[in-house]
C-alpha positions as CSV (number, residue, x, y, z in Angstrom):
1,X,-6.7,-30.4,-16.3
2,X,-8.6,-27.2,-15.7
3,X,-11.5,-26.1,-17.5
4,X,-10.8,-22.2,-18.5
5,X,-13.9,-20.1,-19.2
6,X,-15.1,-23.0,-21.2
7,X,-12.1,-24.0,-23.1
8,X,-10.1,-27.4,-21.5
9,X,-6.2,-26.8,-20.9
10,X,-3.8,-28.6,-19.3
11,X,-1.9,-25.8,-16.9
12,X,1.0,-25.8,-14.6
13,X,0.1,-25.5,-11.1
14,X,2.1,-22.5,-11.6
15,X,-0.8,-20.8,-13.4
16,X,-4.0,-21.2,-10.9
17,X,-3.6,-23.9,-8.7
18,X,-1.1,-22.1,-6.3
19,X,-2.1,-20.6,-3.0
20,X,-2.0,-17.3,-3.3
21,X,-4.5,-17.7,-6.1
22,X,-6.9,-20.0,-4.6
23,X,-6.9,-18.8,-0.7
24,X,-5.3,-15.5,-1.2
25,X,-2.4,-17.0,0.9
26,X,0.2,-14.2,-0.2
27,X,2.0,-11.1,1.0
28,X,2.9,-8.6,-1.9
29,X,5.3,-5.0,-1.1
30,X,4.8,-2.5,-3.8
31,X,7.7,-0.5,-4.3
32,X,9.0,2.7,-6.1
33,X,11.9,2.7,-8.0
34,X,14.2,5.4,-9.2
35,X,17.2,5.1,-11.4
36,X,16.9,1.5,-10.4
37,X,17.2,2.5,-6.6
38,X,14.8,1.0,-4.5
39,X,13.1,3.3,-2.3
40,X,12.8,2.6,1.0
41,X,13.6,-0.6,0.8
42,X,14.5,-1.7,4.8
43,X,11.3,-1.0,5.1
44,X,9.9,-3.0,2.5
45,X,11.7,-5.5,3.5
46,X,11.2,-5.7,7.2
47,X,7.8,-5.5,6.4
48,X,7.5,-8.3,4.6
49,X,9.3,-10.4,6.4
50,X,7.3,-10.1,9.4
51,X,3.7,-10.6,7.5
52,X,5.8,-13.6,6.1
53,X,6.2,-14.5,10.1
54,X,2.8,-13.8,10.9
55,X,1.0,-15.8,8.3
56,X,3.5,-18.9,9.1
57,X,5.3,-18.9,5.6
58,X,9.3,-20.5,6.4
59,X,11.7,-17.8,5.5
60,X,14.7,-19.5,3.6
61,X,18.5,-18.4,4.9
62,X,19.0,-16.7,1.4
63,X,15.7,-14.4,1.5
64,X,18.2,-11.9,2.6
65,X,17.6,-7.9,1.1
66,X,20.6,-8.1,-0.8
67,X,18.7,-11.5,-2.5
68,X,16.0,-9.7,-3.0
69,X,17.3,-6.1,-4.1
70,X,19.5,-8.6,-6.7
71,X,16.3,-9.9,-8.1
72,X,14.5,-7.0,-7.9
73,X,17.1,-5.0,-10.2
74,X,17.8,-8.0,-12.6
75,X,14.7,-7.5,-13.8
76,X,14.6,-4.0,-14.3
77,X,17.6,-4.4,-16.3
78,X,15.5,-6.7,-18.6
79,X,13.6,-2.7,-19.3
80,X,16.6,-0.5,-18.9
81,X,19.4,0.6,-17.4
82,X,18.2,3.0,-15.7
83,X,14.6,1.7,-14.6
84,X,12.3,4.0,-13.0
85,X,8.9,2.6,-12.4
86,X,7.0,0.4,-9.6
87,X,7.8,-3.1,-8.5
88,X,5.3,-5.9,-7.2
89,X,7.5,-8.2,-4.8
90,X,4.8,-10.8,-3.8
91,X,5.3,-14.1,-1.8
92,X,2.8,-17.0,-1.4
93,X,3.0,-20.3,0.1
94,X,4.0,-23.0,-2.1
95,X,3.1,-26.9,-2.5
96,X,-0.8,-27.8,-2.1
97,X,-3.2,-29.2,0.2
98,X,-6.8,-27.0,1.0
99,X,-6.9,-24.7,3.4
100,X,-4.4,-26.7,5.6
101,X,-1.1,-26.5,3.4
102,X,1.1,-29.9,2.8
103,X,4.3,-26.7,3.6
104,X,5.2,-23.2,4.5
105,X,7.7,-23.0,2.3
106,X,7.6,-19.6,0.0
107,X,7.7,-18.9,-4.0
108,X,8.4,-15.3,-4.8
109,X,7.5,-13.4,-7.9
110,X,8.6,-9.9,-9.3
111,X,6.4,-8.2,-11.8
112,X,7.8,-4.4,-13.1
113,X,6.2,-1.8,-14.7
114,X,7.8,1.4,-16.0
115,X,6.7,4.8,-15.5
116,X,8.2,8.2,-16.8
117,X,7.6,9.7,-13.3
118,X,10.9,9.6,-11.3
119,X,9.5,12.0,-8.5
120,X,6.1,12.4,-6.3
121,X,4.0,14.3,-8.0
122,X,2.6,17.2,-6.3
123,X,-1.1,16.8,-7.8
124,X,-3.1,19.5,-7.9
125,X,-6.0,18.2,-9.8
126,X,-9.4,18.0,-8.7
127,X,-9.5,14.4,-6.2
128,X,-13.1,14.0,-5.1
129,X,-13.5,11.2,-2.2
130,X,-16.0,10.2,0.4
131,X,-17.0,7.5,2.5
132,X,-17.4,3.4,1.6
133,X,-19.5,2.2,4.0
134,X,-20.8,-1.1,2.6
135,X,-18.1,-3.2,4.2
136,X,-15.7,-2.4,7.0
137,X,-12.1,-3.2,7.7
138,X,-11.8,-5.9,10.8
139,X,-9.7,-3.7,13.5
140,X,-7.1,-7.0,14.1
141,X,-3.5,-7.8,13.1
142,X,-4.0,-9.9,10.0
143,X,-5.6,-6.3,8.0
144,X,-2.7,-4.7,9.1
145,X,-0.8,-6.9,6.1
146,X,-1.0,-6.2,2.4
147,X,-2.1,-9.6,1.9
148,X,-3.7,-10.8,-1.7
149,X,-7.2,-10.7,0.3
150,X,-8.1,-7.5,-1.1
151,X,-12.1,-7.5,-1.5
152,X,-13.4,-4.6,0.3
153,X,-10.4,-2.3,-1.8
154,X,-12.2,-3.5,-4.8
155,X,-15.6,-3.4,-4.3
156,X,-15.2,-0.4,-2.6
157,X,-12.8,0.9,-5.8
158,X,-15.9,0.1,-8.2
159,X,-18.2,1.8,-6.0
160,X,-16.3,5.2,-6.6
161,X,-16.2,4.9,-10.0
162,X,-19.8,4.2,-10.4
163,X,-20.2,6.9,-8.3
164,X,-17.5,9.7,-9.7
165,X,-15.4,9.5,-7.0
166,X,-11.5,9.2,-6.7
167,X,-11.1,7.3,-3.9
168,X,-12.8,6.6,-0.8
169,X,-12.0,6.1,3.1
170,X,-12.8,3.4,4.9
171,X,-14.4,2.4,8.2
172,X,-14.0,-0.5,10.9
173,X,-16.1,-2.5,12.6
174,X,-16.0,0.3,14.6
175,X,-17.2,2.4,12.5
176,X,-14.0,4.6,13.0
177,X,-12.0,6.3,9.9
178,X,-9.0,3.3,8.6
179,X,-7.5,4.2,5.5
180,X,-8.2,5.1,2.0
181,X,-8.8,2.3,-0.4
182,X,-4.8,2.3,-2.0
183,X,-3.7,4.4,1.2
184,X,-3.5,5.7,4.5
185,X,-5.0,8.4,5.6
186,X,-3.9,11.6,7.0
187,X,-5.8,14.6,8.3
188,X,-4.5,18.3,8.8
189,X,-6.2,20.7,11.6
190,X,-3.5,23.9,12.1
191,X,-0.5,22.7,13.0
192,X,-1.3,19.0,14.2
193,X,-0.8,16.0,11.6
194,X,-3.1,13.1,12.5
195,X,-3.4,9.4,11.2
196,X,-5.0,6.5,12.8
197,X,-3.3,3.9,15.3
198,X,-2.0,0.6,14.0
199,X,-5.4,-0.9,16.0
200,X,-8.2,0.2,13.9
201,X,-6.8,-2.4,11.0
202,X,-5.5,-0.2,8.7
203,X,-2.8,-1.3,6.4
204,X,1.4,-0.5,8.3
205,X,2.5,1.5,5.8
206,X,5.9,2.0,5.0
207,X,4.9,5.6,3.7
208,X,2.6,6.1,6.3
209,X,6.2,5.3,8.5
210,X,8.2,7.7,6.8
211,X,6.1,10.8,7.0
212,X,5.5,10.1,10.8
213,X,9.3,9.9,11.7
214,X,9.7,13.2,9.2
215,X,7.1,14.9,11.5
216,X,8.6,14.0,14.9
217,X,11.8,16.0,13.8
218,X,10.2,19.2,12.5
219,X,9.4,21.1,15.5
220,X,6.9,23.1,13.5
221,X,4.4,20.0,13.2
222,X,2.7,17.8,15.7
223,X,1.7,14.1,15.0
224,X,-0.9,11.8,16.4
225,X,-1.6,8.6,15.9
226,X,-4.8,8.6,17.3
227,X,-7.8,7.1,16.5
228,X,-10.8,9.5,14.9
229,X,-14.4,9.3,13.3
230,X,-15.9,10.8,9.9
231,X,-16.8,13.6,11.4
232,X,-13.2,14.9,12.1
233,X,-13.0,14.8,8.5
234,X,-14.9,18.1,7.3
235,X,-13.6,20.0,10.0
236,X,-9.9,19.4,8.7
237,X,-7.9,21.5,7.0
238,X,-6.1,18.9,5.0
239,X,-6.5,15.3,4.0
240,X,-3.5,13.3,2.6
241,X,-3.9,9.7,0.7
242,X,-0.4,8.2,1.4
243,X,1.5,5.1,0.1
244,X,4.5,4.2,-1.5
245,X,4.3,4.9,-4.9
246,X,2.7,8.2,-5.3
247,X,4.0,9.7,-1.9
248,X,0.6,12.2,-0.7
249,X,-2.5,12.8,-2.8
250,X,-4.3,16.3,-1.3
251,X,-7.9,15.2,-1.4
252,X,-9.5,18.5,-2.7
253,X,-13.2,17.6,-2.1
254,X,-15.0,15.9,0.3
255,X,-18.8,16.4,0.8
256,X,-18.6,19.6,-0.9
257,X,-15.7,21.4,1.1
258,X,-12.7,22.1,-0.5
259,X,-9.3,21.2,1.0
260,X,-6.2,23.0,1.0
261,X,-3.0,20.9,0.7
262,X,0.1,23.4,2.0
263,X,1.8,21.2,4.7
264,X,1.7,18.2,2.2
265,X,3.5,20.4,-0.6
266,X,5.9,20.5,2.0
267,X,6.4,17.1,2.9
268,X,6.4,15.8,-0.9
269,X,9.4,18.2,-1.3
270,X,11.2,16.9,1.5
271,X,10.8,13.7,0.0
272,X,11.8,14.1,-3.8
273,X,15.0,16.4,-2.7
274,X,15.9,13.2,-1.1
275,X,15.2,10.9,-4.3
276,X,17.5,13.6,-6.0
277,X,20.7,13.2,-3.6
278,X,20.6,9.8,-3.5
């Protein structure tokens, strides 16, 4: 029996006495999809196999990608036939216990949400952000994973609303530059792209992978993954939010200086002519 906001119900465990609602014991992927193609989905998947590894969860012989990309589309098809849209692939542990679980052993579920938007948008609209510094990202391995533990994103999501902001970038323990609160974070000085290491705790994202192989093979460009502080950040030319689903969001303002966003026009081109031809 669980007492709901008052009311006495009898739910499934299904509905809040699994893990990944109670501990936050879950891995999610969020992924783009157009014309029910999954985009980039090797990484996706690799990626969530290996945060399944790292949090302990047993991976079963049939969580194969073609299992999963079955799935994935046989829901779509419940929209239309053509689905374009986002997809939320999470895993948490199954069976009970506290915070030592009775088993490992993993329950998936696929929630998918339509969208009219097949390509990245190249936004040009005003996208205001500055620092959260109330709470800081721990710079070690587990806040590399897009785990359901996702406090500080929140918080920190309220804070720039409350405070007329679009998004904000987050610190370590170290009090060096992480990520953006739905993103990574790239910076733009001349030619040189930069974006910081693995090590300061900032989410591996699979966007964040696929602009820095694009880089390495356009002679034009330099990348770094290198590790920076806020103050690099009004002395940059550009300043890219990146993840999966809306590709790279110029920032435009940040303490009062405006931003330019001409190498990231070109890199969300590269990327939706490749949407097109697939």
């Amino acid at each position: 029996m669980t007492n709901y906001n008052g009311n006495i119900k009898d739910l499934s465990s299904d509905d809040f006495n699994n893990r990944g609602f109670l501990y936050g014991d879950s891995v999610f992927e969020t992924i783009k999809i157009v014309d029910n193609k999954i985009i980039f989905w090797e990484e996706h998947y690799l990626r969530l196999m290996s945060s399944m590894r790292i949090l302990r969860i047993e991976i079963p012989n049939n969580y194969t990608p073609e299992f999963f990309e079955k799935e994935i589309i046989k829901i779509n098809l419940k929209t239309d036939s053509s689905f374009s849209g986002r997809v939320r692939l999470t895993i948490y542990r199954g069976g009970s216990g506290l915070y030592l679980p009775n088993n490992n052993f993993p329950i998936f579920v696929i929630n998918s949400n339509k969208t009219n938007e097949k390509l990245f948008k190249i936004d040009r609209d005003v996208y205001k952000v500055d620092l959260f510094k109330d709470y800081q990202i721990q710079s070690n391995l587990i806040s590399n994973l897009k785990t359901n533990n996702r406090v500080i994103n929140v918080i920190g999501s309220i804070y720039a609303q409350e405070n007329e902001l679009d998004n904000c970038v987050l610190l370590n323990d170290n009090k060096l530059v992480t990520e953006f609160l739905n993103g990574n974070i790239f910076i733009v000085n001349d030619n040189v792209i930069k974006t910081p290491t693995i090590s300061t705790g900032c989410l591996n994202g699979v966007m964040r992978k696929k602009i820095i192989e694009l880089i390495k093979k356009v002679p034009a460009y330099k990348i770094q993954e290198k590790d920076f502080s806020p103050y690099e950040l009004i002395s940059s030319d550009e300043i890219w939010v990146t993840n999966s689903i809306s590709g790279i969001i110029p920032v435009t303002e940040y303490r009062r200086k405006s931003f330019s966003n001409n190498i990231g026009t070109i890199i969300i081109n590269y990327f939706n002519k490749q949407f097109t031809e697939f």
